[in-house]
Legacy VTK file of the C-alpha trace (Angstrom):
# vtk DataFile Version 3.0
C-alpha trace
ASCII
DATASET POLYDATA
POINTS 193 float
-6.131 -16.361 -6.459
-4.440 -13.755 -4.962
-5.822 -10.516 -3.545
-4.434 -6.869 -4.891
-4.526 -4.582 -1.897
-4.130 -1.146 -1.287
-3.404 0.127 1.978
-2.175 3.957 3.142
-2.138 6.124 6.418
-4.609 8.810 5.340
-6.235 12.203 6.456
-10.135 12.287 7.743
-10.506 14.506 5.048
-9.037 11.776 2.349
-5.488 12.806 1.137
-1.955 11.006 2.081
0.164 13.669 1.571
-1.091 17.264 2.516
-0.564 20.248 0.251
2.560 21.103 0.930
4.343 17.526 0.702
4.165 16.468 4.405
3.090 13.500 5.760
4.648 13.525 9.474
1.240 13.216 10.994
1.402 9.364 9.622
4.483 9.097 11.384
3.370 5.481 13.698
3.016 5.016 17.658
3.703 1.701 18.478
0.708 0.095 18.460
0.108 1.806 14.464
3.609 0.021 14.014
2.965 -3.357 14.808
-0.010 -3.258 13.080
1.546 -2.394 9.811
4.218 -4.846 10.686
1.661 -7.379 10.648
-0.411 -6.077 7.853
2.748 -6.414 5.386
4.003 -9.693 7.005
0.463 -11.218 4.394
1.645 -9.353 1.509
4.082 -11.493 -1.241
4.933 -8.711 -3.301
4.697 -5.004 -3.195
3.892 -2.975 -6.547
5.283 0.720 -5.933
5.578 3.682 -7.842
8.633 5.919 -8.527
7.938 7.976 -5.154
7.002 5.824 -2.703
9.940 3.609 -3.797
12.316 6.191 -3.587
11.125 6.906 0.029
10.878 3.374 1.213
14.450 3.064 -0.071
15.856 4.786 3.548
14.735 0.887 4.946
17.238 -0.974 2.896
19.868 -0.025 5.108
17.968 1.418 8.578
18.974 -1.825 10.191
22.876 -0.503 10.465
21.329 2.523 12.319
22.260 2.271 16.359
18.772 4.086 17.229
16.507 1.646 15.418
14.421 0.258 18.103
13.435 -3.357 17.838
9.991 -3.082 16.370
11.628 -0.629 13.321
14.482 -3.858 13.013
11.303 -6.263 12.953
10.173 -4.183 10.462
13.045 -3.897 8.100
13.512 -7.828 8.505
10.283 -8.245 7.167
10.354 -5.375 4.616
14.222 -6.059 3.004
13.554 -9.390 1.621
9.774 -8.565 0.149
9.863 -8.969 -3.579
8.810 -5.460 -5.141
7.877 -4.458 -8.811
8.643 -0.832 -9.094
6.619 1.466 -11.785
8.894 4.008 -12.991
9.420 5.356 -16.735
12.408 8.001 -15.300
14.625 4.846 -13.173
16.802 2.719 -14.959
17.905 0.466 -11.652
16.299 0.305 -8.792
18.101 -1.661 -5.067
17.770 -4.656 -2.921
14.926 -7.156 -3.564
13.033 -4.623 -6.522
12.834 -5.129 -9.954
11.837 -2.792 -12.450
8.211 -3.608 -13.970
8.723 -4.956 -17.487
5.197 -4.254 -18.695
2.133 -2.618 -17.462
0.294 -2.632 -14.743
-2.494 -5.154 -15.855
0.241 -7.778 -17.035
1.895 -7.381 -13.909
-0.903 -8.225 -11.933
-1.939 -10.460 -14.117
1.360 -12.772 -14.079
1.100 -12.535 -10.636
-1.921 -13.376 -9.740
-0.797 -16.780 -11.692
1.866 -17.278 -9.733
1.777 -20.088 -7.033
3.280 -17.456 -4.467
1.621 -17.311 -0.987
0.321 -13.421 -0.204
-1.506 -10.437 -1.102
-0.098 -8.418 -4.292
0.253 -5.275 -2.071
-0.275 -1.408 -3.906
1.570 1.712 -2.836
1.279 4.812 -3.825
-2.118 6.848 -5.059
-0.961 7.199 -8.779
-0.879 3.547 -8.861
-3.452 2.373 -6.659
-5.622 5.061 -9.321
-4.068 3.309 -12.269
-5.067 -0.294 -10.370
-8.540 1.094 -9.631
-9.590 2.259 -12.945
-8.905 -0.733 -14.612
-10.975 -2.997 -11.671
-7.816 -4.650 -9.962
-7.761 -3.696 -6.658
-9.831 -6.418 -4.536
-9.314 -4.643 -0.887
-9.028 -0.936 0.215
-7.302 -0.784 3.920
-7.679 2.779 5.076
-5.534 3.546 8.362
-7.855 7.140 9.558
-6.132 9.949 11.403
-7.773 12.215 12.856
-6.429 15.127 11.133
-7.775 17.409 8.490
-5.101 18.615 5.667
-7.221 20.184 3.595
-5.946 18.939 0.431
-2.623 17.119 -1.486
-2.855 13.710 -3.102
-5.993 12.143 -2.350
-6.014 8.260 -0.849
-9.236 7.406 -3.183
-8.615 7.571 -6.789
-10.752 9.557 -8.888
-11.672 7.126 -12.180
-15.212 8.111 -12.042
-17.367 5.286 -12.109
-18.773 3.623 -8.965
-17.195 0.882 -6.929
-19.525 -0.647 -4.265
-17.439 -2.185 -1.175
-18.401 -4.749 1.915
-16.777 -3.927 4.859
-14.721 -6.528 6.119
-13.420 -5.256 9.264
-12.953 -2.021 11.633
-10.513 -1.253 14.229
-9.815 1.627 16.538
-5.487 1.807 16.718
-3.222 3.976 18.816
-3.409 7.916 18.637
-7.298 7.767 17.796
-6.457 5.952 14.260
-8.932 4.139 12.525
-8.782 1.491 10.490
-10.766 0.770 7.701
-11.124 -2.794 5.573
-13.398 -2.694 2.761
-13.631 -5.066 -0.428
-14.646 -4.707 -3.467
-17.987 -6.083 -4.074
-18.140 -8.076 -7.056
-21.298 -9.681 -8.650
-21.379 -13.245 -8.772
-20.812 -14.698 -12.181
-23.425 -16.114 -13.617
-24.141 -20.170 -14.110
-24.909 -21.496 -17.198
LINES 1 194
193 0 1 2 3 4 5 6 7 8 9 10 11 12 13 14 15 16 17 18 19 20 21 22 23 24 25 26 27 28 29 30 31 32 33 34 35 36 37 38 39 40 41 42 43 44 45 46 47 48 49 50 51 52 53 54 55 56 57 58 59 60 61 62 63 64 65 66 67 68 69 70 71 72 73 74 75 76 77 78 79 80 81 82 83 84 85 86 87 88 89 90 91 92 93 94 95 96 97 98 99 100 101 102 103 104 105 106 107 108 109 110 111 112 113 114 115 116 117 118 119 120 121 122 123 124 125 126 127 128 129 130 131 132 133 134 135 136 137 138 139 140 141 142 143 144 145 146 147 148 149 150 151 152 153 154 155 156 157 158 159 160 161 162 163 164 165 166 167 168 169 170 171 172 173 174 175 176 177 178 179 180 181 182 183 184 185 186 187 188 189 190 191 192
């Protein structure tokens, strides 16, 4: 079956997006770069929200820009052909290889989680990873540190109150003093009858 992932740059003190918008201290080395090029290169299909749709849209055409350096063309080779499901109640078309969602979040998951598609069902965006985590979908967390403090915005956890115990799966120190973090979700074993 495939794995629902969520995976963001965040601050040491938790949020993706400081208080006043900004998010420039994500902005990737090139060592943070090819590992995100190789994180999404496992993903089959990215669910976005409204937001982070609209600003991944600038990669649809950043391969006509002269100044794109070879990693960023890697990138948007990869990217442009990605099938995406984009969660929007205010967008009535969205561009290149997207498709609005046609139901909810747990239908979407669930049809594709049937699929026979190769790849992790990939989450971006906080108000949809929350929506994905209160209702038990998301099977990894991939937390990319920076060592920076923001002191507050949109947080990378989502707040559903009710515990979720994780297993970490894997560390690794990146480029700039970045951590990153690989947890999933711990799930008890059903039981045999």
């Amino acid at each position: 079956m495939r794995s629902v992932t969520y995976s963001m740059g965040v601050s040491l003190d938790g949020y993706i997006v400081g208080p006043d918008g900004d998010f420039e201290w994500t902005a990737p080395d090139e060592e943070i770069f090819r590992f995100v090029t190789d994180e999404i290169r496992e993903v089959g299909v990215h669910l976005l929200g409204r937001r982070l749709y609209e600003t991944m849209l600038y990669w649809e055409t950043a391969d006509q820009d002269p100044a794109l350096d070879d990693s960023m063309r890697e990138w948007a080779a990869i990217w442009n052909p990605l099938p995406k499901v984009v969660f929007s109640t205010t967008l009535s078309t969205v561009q290149g290889n997207a498709r609005l969602a046609s139901g909810g979040l747990a239908d979407e998951i669930e049809r594709l989680r049937a699929e026979p598609d190769a790849g992790d069902i990939a989450i971006g965006g906080a108000a949809l990873a929350a929506e994905a985590a209160a209702l038990g979908l998301i099977d990894e967390y991939r937390a990319r540190v920076y060592p920076v403090l923001v002191g507050g915005g949109i947080p990378f956890f989502p707040q559903h109150e009710r515990r979720v115990d994780l297993e970490l799966v894997e560390t690794r120190t990146i480029g700039s003093g970045v951590v990153h973090l690989r947890y999933r979700v711990a799930r008890p074993a059903p039981l045999q009858q």
